[in-house]
C-alpha atoms as an extended CHARMM CRD file, in Angstrom:
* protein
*
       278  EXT
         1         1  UNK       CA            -12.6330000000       24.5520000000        9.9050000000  PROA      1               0.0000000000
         2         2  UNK       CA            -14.9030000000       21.9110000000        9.5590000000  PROA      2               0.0000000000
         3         3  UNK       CA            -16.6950000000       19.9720000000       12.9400000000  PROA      3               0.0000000000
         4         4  UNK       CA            -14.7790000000       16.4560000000       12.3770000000  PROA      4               0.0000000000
         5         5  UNK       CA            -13.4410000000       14.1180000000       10.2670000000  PROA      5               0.0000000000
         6         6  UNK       CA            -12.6940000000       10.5670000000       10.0740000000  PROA      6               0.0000000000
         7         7  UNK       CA             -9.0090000000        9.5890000000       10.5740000000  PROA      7               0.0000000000
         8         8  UNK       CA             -7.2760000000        6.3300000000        9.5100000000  PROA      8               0.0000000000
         9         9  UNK       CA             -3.7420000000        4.5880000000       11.1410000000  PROA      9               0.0000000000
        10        10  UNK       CA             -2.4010000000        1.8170000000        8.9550000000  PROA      10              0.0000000000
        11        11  UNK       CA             -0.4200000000       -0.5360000000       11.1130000000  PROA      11              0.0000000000
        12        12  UNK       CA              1.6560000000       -2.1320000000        8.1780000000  PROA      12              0.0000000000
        13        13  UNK       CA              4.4430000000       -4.8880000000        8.4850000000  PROA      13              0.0000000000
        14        14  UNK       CA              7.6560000000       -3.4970000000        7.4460000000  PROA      14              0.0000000000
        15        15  UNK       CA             10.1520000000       -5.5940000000        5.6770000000  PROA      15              0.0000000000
        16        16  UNK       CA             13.8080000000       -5.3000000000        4.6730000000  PROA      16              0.0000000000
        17        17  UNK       CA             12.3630000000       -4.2440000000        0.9720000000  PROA      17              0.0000000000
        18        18  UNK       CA             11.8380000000       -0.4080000000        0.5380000000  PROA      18              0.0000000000
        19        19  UNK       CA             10.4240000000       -1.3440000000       -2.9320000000  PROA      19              0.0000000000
        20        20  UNK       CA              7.6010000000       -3.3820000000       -1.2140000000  PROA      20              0.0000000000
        21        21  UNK       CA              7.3720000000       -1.3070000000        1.3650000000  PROA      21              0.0000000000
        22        22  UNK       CA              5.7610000000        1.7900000000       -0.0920000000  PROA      22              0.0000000000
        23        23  UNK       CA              3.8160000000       -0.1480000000       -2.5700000000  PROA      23              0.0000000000
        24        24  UNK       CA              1.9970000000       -1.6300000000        0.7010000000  PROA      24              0.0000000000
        25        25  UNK       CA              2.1450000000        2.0620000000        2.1330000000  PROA      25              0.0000000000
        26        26  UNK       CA              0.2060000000        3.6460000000       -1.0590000000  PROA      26              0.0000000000
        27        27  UNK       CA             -2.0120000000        0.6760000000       -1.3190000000  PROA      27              0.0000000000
        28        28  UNK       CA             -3.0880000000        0.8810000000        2.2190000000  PROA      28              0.0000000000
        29        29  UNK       CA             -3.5910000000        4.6950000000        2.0120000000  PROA      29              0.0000000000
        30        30  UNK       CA             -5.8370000000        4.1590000000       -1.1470000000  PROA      30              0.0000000000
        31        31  UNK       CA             -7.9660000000        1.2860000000        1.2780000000  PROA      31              0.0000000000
        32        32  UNK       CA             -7.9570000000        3.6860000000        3.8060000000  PROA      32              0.0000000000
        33        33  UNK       CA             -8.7660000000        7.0010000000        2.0650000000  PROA      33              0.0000000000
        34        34  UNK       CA            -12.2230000000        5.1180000000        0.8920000000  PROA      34              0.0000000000
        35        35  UNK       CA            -13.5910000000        5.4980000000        4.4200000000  PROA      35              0.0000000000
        36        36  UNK       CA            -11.4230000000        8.2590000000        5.9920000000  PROA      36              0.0000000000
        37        37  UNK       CA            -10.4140000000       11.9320000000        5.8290000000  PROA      37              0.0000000000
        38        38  UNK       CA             -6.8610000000       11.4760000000        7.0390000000  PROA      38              0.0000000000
        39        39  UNK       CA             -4.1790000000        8.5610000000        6.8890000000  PROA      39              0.0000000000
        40        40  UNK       CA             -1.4450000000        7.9820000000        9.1530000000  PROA      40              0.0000000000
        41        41  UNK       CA              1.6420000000        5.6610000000        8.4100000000  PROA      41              0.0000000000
        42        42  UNK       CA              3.9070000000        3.9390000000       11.0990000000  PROA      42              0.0000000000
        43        43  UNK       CA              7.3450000000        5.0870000000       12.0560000000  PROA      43              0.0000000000
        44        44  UNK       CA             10.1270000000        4.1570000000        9.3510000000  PROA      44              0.0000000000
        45        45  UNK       CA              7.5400000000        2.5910000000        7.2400000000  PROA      45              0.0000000000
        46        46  UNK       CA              9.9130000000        2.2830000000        4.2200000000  PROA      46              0.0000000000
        47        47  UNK       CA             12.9430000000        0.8370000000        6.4210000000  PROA      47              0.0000000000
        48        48  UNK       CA             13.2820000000       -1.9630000000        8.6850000000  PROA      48              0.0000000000
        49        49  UNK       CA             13.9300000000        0.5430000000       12.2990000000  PROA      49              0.0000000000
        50        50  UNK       CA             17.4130000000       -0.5880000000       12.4920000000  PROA      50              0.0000000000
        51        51  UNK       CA             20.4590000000        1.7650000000       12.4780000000  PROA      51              0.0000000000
        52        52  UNK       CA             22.1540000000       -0.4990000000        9.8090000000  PROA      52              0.0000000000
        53        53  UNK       CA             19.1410000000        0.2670000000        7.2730000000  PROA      53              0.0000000000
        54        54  UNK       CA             18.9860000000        3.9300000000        8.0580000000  PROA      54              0.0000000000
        55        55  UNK       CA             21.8860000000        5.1360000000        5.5140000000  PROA      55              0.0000000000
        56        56  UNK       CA             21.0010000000        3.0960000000        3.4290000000  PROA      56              0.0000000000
        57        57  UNK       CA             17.4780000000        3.0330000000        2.8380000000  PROA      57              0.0000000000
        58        58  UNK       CA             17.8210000000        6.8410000000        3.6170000000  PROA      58              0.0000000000
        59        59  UNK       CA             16.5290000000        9.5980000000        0.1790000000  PROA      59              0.0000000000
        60        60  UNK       CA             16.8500000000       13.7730000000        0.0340000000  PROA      60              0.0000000000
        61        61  UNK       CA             13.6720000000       14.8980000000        0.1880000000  PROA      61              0.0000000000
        62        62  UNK       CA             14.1620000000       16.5010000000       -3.1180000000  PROA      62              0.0000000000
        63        63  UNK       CA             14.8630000000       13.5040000000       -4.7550000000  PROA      63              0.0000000000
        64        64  UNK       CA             13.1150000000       10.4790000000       -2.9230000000  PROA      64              0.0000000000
        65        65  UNK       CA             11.1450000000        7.9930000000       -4.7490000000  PROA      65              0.0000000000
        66        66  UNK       CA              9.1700000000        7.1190000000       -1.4680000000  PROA      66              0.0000000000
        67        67  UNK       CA              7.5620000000       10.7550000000       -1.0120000000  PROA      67              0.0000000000
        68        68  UNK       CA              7.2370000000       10.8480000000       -4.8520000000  PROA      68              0.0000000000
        69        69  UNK       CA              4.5980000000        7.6200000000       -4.2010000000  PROA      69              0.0000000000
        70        70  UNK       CA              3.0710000000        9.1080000000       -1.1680000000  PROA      70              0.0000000000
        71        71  UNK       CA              2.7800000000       12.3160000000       -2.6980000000  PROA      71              0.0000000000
        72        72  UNK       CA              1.0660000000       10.9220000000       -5.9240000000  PROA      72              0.0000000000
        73        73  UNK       CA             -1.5670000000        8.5730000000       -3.4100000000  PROA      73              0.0000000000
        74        74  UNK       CA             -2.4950000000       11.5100000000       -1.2460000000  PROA      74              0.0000000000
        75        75  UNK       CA             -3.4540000000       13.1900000000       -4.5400000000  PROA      75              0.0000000000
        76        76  UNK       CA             -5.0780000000       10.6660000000       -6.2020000000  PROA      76              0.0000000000
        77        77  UNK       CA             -7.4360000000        9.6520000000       -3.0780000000  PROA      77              0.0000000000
        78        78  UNK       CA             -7.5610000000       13.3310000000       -1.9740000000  PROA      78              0.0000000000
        79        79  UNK       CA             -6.7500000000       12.7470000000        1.5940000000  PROA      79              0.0000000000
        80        80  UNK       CA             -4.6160000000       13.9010000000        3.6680000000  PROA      80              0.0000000000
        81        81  UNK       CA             -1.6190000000       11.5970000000        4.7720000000  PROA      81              0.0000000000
        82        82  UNK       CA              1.0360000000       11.8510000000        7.8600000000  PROA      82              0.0000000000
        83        83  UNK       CA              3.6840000000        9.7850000000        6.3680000000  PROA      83              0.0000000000
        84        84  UNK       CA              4.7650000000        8.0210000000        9.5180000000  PROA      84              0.0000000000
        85        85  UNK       CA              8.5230000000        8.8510000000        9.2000000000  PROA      85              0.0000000000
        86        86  UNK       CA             11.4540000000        7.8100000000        7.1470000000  PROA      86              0.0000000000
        87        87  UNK       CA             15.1130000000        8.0520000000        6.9650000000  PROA      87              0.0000000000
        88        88  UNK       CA             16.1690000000       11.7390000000        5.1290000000  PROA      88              0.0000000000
        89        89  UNK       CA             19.5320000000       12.3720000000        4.0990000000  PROA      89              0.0000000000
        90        90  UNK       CA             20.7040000000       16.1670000000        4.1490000000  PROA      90              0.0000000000
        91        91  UNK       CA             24.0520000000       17.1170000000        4.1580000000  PROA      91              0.0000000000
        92        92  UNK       CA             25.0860000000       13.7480000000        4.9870000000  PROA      92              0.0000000000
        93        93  UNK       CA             22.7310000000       14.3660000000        8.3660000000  PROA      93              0.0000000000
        94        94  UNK       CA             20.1870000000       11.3900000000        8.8260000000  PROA      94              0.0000000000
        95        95  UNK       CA             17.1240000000       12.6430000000       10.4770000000  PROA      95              0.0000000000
        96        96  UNK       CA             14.0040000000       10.3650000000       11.3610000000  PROA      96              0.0000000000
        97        97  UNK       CA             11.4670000000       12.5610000000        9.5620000000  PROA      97              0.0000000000
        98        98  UNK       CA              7.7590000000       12.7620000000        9.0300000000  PROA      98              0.0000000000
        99        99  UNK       CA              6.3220000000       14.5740000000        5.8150000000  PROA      99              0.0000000000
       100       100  UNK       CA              2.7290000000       15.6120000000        6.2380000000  PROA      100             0.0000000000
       101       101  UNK       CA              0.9920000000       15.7470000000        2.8280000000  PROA      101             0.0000000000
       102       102  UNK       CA             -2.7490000000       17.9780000000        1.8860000000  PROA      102             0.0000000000
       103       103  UNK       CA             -4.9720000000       15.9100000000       -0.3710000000  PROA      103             0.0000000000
       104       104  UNK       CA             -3.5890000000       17.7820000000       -3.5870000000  PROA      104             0.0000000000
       105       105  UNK       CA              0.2340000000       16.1110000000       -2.7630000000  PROA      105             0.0000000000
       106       106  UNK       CA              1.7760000000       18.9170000000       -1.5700000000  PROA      106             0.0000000000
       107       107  UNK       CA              3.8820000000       18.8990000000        1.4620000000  PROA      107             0.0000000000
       108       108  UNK       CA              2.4080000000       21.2580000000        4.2480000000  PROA      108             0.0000000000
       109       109  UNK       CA              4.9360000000       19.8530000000        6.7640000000  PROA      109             0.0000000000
       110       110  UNK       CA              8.0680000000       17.8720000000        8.2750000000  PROA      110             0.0000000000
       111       111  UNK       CA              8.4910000000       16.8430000000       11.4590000000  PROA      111             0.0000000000
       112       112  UNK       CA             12.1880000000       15.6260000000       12.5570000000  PROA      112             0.0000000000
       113       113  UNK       CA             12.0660000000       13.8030000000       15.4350000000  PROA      113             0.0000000000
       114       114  UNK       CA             13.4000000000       15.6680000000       18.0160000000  PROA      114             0.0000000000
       115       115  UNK       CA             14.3520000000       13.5010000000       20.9840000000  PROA      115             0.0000000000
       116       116  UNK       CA             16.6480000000       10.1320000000       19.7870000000  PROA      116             0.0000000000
       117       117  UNK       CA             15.9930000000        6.9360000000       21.4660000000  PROA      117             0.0000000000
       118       118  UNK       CA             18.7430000000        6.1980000000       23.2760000000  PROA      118             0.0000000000
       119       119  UNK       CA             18.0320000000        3.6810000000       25.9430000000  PROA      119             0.0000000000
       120       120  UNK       CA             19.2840000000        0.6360000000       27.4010000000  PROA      120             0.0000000000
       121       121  UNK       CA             17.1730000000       -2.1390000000       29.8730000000  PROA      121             0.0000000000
       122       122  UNK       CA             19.8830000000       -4.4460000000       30.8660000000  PROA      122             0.0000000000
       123       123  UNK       CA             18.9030000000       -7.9100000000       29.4640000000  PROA      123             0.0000000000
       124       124  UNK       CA             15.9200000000       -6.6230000000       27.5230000000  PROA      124             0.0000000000
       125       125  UNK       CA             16.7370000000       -3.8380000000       24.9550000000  PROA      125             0.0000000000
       126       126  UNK       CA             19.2710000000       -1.7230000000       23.8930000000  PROA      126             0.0000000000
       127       127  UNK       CA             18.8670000000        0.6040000000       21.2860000000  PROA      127             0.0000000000
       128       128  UNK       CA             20.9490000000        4.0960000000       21.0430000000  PROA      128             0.0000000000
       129       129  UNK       CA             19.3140000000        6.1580000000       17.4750000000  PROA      129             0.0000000000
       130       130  UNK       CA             22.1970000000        8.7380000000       18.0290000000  PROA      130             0.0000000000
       131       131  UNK       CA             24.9600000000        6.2220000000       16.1200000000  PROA      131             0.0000000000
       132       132  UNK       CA             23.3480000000        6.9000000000       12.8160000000  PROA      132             0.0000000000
       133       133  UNK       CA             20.4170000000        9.6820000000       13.2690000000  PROA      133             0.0000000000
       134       134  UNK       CA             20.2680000000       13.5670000000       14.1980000000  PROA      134             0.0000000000
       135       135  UNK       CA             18.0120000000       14.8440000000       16.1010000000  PROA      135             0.0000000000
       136       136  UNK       CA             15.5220000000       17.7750000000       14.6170000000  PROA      136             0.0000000000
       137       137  UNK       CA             15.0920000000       21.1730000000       16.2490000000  PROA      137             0.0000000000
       138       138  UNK       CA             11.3270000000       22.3190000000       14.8770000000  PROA      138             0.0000000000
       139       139  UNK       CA              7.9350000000       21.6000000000       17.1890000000  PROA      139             0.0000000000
       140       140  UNK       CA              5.3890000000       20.8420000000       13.9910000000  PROA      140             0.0000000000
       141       141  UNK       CA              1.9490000000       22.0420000000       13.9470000000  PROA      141             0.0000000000
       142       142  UNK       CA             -0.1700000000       22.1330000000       10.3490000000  PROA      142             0.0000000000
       143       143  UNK       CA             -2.7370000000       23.5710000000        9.1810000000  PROA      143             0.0000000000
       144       144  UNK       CA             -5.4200000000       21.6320000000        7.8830000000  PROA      144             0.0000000000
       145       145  UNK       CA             -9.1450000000       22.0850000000        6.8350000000  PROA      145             0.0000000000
       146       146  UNK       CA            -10.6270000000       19.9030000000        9.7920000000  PROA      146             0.0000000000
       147       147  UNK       CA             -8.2370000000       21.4610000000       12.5880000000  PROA      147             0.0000000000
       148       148  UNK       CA             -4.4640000000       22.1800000000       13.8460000000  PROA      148             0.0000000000
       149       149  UNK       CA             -2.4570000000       18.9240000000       13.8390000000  PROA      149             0.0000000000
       150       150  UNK       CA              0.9790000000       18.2450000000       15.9940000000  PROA      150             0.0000000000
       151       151  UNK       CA              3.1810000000       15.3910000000       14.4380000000  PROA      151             0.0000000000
       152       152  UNK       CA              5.3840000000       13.8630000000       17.6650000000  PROA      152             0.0000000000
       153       153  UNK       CA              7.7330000000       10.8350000000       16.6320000000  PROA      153             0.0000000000
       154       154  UNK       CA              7.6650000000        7.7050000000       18.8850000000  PROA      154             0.0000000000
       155       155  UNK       CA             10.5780000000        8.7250000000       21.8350000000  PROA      155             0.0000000000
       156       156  UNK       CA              9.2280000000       12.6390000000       21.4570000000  PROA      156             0.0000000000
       157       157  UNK       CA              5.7030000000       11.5680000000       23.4170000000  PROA      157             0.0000000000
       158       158  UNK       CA              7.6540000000       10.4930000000       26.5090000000  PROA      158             0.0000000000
       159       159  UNK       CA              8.5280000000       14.6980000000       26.8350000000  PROA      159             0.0000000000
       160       160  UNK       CA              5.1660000000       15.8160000000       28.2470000000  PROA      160             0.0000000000
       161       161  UNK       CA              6.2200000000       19.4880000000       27.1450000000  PROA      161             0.0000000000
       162       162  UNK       CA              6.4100000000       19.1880000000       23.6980000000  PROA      162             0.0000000000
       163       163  UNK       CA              2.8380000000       18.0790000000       23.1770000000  PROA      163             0.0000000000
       164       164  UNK       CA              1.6490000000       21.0270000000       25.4850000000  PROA      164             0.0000000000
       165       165  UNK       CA              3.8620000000       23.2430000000       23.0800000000  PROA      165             0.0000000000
       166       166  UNK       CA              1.7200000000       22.2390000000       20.3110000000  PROA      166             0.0000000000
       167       167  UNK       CA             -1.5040000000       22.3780000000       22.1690000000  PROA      167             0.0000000000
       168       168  UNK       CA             -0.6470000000       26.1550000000       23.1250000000  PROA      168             0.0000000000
       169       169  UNK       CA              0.0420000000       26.5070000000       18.9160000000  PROA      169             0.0000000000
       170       170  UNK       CA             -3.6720000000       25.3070000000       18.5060000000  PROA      170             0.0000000000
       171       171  UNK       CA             -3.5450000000       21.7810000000       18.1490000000  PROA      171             0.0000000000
       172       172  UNK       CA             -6.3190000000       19.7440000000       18.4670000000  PROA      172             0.0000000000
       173       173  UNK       CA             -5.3190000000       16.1320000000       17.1510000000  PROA      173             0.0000000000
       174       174  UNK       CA             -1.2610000000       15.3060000000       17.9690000000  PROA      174             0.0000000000
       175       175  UNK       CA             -0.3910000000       12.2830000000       15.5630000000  PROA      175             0.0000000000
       176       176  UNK       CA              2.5450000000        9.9760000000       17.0290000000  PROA      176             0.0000000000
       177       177  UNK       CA              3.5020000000        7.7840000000       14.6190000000  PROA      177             0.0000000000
       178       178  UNK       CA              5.7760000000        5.0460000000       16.9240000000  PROA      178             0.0000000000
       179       179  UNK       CA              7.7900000000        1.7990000000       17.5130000000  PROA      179             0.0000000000
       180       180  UNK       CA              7.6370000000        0.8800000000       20.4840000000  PROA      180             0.0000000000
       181       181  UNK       CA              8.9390000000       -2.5250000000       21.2090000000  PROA      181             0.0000000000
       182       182  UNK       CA              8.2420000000       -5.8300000000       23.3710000000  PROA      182             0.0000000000
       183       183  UNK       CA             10.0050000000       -4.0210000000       26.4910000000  PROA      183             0.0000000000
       184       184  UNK       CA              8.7710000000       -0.5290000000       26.4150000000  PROA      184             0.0000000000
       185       185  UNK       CA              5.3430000000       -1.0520000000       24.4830000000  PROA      185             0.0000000000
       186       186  UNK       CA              3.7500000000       -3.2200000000       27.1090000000  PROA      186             0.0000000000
       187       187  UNK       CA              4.5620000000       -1.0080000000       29.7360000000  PROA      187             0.0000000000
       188       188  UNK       CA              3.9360000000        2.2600000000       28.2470000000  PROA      188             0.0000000000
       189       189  UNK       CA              2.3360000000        3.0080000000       24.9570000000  PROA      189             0.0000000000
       190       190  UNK       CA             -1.1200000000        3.0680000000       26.4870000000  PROA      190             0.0000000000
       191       191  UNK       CA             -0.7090000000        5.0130000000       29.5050000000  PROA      191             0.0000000000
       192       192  UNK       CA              1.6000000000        7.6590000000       27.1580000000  PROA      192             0.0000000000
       193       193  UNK       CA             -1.3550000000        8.0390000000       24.4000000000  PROA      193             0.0000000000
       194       194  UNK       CA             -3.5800000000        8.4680000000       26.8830000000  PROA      194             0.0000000000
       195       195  UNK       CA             -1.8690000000       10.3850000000       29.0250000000  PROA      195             0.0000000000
       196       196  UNK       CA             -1.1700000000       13.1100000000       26.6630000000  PROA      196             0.0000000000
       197       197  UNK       CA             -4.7590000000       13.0920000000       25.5560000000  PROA      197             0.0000000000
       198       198  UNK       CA             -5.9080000000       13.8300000000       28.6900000000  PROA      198             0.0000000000
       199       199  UNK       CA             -3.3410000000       16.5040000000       30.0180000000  PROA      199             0.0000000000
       200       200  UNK       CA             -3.9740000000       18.5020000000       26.9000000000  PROA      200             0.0000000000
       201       201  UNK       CA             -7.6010000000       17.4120000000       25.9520000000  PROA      201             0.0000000000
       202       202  UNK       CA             -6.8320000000       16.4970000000       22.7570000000  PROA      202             0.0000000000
       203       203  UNK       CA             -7.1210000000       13.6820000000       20.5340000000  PROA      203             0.0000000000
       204       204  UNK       CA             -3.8120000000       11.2950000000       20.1130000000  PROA      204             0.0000000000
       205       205  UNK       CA             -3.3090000000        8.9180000000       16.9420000000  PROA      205             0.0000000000
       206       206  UNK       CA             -0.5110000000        6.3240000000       17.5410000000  PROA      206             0.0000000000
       207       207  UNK       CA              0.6610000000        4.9140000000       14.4770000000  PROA      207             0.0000000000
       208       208  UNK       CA              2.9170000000        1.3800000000       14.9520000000  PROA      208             0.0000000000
       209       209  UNK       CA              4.3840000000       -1.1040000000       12.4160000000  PROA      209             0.0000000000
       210       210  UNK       CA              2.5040000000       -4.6080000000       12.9460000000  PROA      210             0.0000000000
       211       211  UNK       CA              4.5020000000       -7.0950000000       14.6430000000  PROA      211             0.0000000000
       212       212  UNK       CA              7.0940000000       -8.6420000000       12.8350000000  PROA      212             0.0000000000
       213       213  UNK       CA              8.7770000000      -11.4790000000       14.9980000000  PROA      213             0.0000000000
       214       214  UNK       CA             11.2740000000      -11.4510000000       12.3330000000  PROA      214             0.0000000000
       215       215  UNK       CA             12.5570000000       -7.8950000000       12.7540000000  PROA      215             0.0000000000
       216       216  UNK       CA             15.6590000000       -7.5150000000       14.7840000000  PROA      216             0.0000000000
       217       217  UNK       CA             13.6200000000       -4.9800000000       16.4990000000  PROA      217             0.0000000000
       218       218  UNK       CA             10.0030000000       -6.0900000000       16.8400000000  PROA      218             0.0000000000
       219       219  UNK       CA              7.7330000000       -3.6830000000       17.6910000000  PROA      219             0.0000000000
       220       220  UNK       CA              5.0310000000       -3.9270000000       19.5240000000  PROA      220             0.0000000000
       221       221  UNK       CA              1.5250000000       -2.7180000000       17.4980000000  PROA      221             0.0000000000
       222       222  UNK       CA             -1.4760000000       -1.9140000000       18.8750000000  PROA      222             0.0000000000
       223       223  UNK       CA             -1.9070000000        1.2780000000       17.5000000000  PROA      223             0.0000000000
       224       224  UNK       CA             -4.8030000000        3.4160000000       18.4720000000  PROA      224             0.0000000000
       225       225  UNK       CA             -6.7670000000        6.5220000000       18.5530000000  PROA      225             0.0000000000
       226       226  UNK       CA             -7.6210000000        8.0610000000       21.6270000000  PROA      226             0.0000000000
       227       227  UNK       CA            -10.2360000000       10.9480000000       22.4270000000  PROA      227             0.0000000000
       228       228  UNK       CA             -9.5250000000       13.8510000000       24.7540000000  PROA      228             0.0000000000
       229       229  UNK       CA            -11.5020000000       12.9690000000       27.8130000000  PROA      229             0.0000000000
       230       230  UNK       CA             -8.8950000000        9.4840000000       27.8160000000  PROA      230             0.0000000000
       231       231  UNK       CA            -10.9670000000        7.0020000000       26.2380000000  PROA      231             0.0000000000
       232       232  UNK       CA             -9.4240000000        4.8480000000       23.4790000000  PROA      232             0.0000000000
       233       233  UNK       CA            -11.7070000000        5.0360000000       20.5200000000  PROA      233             0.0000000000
       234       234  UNK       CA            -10.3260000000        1.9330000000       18.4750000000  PROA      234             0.0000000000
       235       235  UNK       CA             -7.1350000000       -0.0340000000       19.1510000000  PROA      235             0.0000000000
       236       236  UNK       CA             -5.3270000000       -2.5670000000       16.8850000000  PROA      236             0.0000000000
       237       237  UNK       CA             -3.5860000000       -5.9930000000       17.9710000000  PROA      237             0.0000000000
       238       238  UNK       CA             -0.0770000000       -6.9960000000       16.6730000000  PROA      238             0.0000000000
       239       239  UNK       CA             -1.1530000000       -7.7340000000       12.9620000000  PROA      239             0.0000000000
       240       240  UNK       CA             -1.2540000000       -5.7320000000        9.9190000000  PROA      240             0.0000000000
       241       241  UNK       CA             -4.7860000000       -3.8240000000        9.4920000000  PROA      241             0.0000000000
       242       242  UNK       CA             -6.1660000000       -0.3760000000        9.2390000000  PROA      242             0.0000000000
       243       243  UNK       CA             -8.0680000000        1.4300000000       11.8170000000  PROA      243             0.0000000000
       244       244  UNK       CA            -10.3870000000        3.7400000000       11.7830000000  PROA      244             0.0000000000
       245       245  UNK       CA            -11.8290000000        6.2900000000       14.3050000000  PROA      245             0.0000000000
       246       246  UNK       CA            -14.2610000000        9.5500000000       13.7540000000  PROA      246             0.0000000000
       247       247  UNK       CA            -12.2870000000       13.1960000000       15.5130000000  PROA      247             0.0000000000
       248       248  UNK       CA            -15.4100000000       15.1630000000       16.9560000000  PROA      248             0.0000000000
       249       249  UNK       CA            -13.6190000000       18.2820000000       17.5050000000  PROA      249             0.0000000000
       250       250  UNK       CA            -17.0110000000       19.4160000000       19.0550000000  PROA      250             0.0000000000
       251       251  UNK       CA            -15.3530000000       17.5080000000       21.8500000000  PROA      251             0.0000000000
       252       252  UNK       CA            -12.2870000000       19.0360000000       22.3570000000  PROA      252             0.0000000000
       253       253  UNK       CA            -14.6580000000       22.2850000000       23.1470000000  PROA      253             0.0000000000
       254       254  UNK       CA            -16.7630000000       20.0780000000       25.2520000000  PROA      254             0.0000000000
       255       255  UNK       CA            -14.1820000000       18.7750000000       27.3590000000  PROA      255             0.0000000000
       256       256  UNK       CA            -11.8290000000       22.0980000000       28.1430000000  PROA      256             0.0000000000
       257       257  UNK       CA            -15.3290000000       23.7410000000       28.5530000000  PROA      257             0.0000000000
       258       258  UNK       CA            -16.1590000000       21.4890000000       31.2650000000  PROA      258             0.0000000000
       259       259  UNK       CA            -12.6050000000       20.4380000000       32.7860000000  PROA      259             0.0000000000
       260       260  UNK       CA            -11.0290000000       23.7200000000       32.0210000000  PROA      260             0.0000000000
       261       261  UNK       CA             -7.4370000000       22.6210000000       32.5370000000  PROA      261             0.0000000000
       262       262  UNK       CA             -5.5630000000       24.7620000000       30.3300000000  PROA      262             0.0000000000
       263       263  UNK       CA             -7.0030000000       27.7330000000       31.7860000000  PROA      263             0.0000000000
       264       264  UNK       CA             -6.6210000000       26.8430000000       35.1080000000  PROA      264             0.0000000000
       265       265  UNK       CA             -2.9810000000       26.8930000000       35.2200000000  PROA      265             0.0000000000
       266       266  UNK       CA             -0.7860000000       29.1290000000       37.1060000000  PROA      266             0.0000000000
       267       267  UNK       CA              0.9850000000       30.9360000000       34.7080000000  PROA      267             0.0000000000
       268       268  UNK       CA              1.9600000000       33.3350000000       37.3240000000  PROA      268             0.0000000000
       269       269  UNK       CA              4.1540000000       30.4120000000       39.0470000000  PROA      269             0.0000000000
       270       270  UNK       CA              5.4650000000       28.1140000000       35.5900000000  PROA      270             0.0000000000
       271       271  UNK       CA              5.1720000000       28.2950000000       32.2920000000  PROA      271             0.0000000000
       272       272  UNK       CA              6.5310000000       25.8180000000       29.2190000000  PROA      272             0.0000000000
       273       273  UNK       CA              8.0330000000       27.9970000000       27.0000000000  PROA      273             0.0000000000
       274       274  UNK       CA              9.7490000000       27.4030000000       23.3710000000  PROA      274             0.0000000000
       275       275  UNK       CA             13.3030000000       28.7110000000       23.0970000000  PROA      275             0.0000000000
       276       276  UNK       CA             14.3020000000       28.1950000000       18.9880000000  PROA      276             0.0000000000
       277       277  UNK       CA             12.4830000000       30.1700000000       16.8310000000  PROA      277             0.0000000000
       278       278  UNK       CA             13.2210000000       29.4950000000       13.4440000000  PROA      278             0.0000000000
C-alpha cells in the first residue's frame, strides 16, 4: 500500500443521449487521469436518472458498450475509475450498479445499490426507484494499491451502518457516487459526506451529475471530497468540471490515533453486524 494518492470526481451533465454520454465520461476520465490516481463518475452517468430511461438505456454487463468504453479509458490512462453507476440488466432485474475498474481495465468490483430511493416530500419531490430497479444485496469493499475502497450509491449513505460495515472490512476512502436533488441536496448532502467521514474517520468522495435545469430530475451538484477529521477538501458548484483532491492516508492513522473512536466502542453492549454472506 502506498501513503496517498490523488483522486478525481467528474461532475458531468447527463443528457438523454447514452452515445454522448460516455464519450463525455471517457473524455473526462482521460482529463482527469493526467493529474490524478483515481476517477470517480456520477450516479447514472450514461442515463438521464429517470425510471422511464432505466430499461431502456439499461446493458448486461457482459455485453455493454458503456463498460466496454470505460474499461478501454481506465486502461489507456492507467487509472483507476469508480464508474459512478448505471442501469444493468440481469435476468430481466434492473439494478443501479457501480463497476469499479484497476488501471489495466479489469473489473475488481460492482456495487448494486442496496437501499432504493423511495421517498415522497409532499409538494417538492416524489421519486419511488422500486417501479423499475432492484435493490442489491453485497456491501463492496476493493482492493486497490493506495488502500481499501467502499463504493455506497447515493440513498445507501443515509444508512449510517453500511459505511461502518465497510470501515470494519478496512476501508479507508468510501466513494458515493450520488443525485441528490433541489429538495434533499440542500438540506443534506453536506452534513451526510461529512458526517460519515467523521463517524468512521475516513475519507468520503461524493460524485454528482452537474445541474441540468432541463432534467426532469435535476440534481443538485456540488460534489466533493471530504477528509476524515470533517473538513471538505474541494467542493464543486452546480456546473460541469472535475475536481481534484490529494487522500493522505497518513491521516486516517493520524486521526483514529488521536480520536480513537473505533476502538472506543462498547462492543460488549452493540455491535453492527453483516447478516448475508455470499
Amino acid at each position: 500500500m502506498k501513503d496517498g494518492f490523488k483522486l478525481a470526481l467528474c461532475q458531468m451533465n447527463v443528457v438523454d443521449n447514452k452515445d454522448l454520454n460516455v464519450t463525455k465520461a471517457v473524455n473526462m476520465i482521460m482529463d482527469a487521469a493526467c493529474h490524478a490516481d483515481m476517477v470517480v463518475l456520477p450516479e447514472m452517468f450514461n442515463c438521464p436518472y429517470d425510471n422511464s430511461k432505466f430499461r431502456e438505456y439499461a446493458e448486461s454487463a457482459e455485453n455493454s458498450m458503456t463498460l466496454h468504453k470505460i474499461s478501454q479509458a481506465a486502461e489507456k490512462a492507467g487509472v483507476y475509475v469508480v464508474a459512478g453507476s448505471i442501469p444493468e440488466v440481469e435476468n430481466s432485474k434492473i439494478y443501479n450498479s457501480s463497476f469499479i475498474f484497476r488501471g489495466d481495465g479489469e473489473v475488481i468490483g460492482v456495487h448494486r445499490k442496496l437501499h432504493l430511493f423511495d421517498i415522497d416530500v409532499p409538494g417538492k419531490i416524489a421519486f419511488k426507484e422500486s417501479k423499475t430497479l432492484t435493490a442489491g444485496n453485497k456491501i463492496t469493499v476493493v482492493d486497490t494499491e493506495f488502500c481499501k475502497v467502499g463504493v455506497a450509491i447515493c440513498y445507501d449513505v443515509r444508512f449510517p451502518e453500511l459505511s461502518r460495515l465497510m470501515t470494519d472490512e478496512g476501508a479507508e476512502l468510501i466513494v458515493v457516487p450520488g443525485a441528490f436533488n433541489m429538495t434533499t441536496g440542500p438540506a443534506h448532502w453536506e452534513v451526510l459526506m461529512r458526517a460519515r467521514a467523521v463517524d468512521n474517520q475516513v475519507y468520503v468522495a461524493a460524485a454528482s451529475p452537474a445541474r441540468n435545469e432541463n432534467s426532469s430530475y435535476v440534481a443538485y451538484g456540488n460534489s466533493m471530497i471530504v477528509d476524515p477529521w470533517g473538513n471538505t477538501l474541494k467542493r464543486a458548484d452546480a456546473d460541469e468540471t472535475i475536481i481534484y483532491a490529494n487522500v493522505d492516508l497518513s491521516k486516517v492513522k493520524d486521526v483514529r490515533d488521536e480520536l480513537p473512536l473505533l476502538k472506543n466502542r462498547r462492543k460488549d453492549l452493540y455491535e453492527v453486524s453483516k447478516m448475508w454472506k455470499p
